[in-house]
N, C-alpha and C positions, 0 to 999 in steps of 0.2 A: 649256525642256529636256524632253527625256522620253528617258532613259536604264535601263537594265535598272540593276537594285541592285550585279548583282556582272559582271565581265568576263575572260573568261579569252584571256589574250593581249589585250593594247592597242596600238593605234596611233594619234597621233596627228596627224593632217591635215589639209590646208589643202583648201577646197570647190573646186569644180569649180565649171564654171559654168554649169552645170543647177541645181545645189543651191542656190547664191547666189540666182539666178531662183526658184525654189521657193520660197526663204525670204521672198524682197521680197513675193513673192506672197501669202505668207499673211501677214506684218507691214505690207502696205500701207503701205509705202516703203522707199526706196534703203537699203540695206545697204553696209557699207566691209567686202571680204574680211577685212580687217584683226580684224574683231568675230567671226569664224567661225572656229571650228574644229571639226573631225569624229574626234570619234573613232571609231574600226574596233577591231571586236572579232567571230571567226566570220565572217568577211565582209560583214557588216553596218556599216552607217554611222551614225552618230548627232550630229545638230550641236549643237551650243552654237553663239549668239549672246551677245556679253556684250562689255563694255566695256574689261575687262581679264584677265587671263588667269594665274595661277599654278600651278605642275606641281609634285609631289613625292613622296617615297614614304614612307612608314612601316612598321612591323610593330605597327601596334595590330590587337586584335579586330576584327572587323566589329562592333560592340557598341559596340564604346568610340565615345565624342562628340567628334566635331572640336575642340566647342568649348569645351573644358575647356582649362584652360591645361596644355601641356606638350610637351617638345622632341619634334620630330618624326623624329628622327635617332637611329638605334643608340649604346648605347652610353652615352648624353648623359643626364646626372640629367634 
């Protein structure tokens, strides 16, 4: 992954199949689109490859740690 820190405006997308090609190419082998997704932000494209994939939103800081325990959702102790 190599991803800018912060994004304004997100989109998230399924690769094309130039970028799949790209990818195989620099990982020296087959890719399942299935492991790809892109996210857009400014017109730029960014892939993730990964195995599995979960999507969410929060209002924590950009500061606060993912990986503290605690509900991810407004509202919610």
């Amino acid at each position: 992954m190599a991803l800018p820190r912060a994004f304004r405006g997100l989109e998230l997308l399924q690769p094309t199949r130039d970028e799949l090609g790209q990818l195989e190419a620099l990982l020296g082998r087959a890719i399942d689109s299935t492991s790809v997704k892109i996210l857009a932000s400014e017109g730029k494209r960014f892939p993730v490859v990964a195995s599995s994939f979960s999507l969410s939103e929060n209002d924590w800081d950009i500061f606060e740690s993912p990986f503290e325990f605690r509900s991810q959702f407004r509202g919610a102790p």
